[in-house]
C-alpha positions in Angstrom: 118.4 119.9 67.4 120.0 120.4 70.9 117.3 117.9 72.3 118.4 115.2 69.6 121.8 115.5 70.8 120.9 115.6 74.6 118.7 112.5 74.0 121.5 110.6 72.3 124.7 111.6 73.6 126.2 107.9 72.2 127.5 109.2 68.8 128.1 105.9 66.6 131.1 106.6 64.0 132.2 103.9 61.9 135.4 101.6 63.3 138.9 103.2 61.3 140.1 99.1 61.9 139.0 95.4 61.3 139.9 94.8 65.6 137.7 96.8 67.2 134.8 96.5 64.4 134.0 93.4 66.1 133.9 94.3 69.7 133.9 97.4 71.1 131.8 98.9 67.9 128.9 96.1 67.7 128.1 97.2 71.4 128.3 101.3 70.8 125.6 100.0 67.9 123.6 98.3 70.4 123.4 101.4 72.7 122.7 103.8 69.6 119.8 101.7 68.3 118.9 101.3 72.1 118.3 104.7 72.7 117.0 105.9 69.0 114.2 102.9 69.6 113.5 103.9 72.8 114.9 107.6 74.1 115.2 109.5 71.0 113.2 112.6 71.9 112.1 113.7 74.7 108.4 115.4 75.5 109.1 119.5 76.1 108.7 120.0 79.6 109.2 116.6 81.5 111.9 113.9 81.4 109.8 110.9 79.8 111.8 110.2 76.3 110.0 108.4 73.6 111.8 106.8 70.9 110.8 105.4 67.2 109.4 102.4 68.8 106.8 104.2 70.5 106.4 106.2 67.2 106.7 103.7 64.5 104.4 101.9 66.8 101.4 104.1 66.1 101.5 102.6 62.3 98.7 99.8 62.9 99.3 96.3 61.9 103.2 96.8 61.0 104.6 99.4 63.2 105.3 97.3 66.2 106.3 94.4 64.1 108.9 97.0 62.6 110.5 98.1 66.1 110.6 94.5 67.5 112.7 93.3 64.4 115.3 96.2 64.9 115.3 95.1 68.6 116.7 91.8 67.3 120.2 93.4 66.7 120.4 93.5 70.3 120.0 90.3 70.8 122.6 89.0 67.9 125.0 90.9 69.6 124.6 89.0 72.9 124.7 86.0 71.4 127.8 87.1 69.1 129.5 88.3 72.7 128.5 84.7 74.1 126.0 86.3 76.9 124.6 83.3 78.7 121.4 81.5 76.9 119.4 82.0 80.2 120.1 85.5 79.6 119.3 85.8 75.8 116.0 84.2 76.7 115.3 87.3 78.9 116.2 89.5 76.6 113.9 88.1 74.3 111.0 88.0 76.4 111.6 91.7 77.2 111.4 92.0 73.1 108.3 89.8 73.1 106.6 91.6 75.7 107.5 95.0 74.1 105.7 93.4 71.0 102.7 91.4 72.5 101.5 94.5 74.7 102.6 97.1 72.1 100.8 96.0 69.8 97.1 96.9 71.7 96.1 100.0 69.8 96.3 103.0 72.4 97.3 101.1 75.8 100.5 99.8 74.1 101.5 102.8 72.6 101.4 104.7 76.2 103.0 100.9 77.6 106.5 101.4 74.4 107.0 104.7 76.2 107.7 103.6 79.5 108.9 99.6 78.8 111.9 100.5 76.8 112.9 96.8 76.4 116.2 98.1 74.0 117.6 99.8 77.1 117.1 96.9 79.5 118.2 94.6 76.8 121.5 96.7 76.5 122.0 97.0 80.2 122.1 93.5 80.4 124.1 92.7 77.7 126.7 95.3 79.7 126.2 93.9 82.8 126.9 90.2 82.1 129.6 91.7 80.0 131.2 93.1 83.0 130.8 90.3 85.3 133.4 87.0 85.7 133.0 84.4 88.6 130.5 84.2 91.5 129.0 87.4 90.2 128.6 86.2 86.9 126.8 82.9 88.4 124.2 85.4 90.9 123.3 87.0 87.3 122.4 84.2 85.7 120.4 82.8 88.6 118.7 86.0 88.9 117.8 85.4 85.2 116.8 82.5 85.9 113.9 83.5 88.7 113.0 86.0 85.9 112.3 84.1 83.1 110.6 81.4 85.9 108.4 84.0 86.5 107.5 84.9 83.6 107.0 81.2 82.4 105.1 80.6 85.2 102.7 83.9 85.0 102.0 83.0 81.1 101.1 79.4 82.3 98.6 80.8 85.2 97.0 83.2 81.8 96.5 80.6 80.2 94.6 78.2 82.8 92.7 81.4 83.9 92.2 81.3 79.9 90.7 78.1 79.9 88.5 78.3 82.9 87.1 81.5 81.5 86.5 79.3 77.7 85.1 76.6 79.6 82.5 78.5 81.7 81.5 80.2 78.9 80.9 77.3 76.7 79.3 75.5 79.8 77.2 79.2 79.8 76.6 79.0 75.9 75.2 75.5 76.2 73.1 75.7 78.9 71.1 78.8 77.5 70.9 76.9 74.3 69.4 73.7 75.8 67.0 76.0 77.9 66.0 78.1 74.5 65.7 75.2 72.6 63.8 72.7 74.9 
């Protein structure tokens, strides 16, 4: 038990008033569901946490699907708070990400443990949160490079994709014509 409370020291109680239900309590949420998804135990004798997404994610087919659908409060709550677009998107990818690559059987579940796309997501939601002006503006370009990145890394898969389809079918017809003929 004294490791359940060390790896979630965020205790979520229920707002007492309508005010602060909206604000202050929707992002305490957000950090609880962060850190049960993500750090909710941690493995006796080091400091790596695993959460219920690394767990759940062991169920095949569903467990990841599970996890990633949870991780969409997170991202309602940015978008309730009015977190930039640019930095929604990110925190989607980080979801997708989480999902795509969690969802290999073995590799992903080792990958959920380190990822933790709830914490970044929350750590972003804080920061931009936190920042007004010039700062605010550096955030979003920074999100901005991220997401290019990532755009532009998925676009480079998929033409590596394609060369790799088309030398194989180029491959696959030659020996065909050579067996056949």
């Amino acid at each position: 038990m004294a490791e359940i409370d060390q790896a979630l020291p965020l205790r979520y109680s229920r707002p007492r008033s309508r005010a602060k239900k909206s604000g202050q309590s929707s992002l305490e949420a957000a950090a609880f569901l962060a850190k049960l998804l993500d750090t909710a135990f941690f493995v006796p004798g080091t400091r790596i946490g695993i959460g219920l997404d690394a767990i759940v994610g062991l169920i095949p087919g569903g467990g990841d699907l599970v996890t990633s659908l949870a991780s969409l409060y997170i991202l309602s709550v940015a978008n309730r708070h009015r977190v930039p677009r640019l930095t929604q998107l990110r925190m989607a990818l980080n979801i997708a990400i989480d999902a795509l690559v969690g969802s290999i059987p073995v590799v992903g579940d080792l990958f959920d443990v380190y990822w933790k796309a709830n914490l970044k997501n929350v750590e972003l939601l804080k920061r931009h949160l936190a920042t007004e002006g010039a700062s605010a503006a550096k955030l979003k370009r920074r999100d901005g490079w991220f997401v290019a990145a990532i755009l532009g890394g998925t676009a480079l898969l998929m033409l590596a994709m394609a060369a790799v389809a088309f030398y194989l079918l180029a491959w696959t017809g030659a020996f065909l014509r050579h067996w056949f003929a």
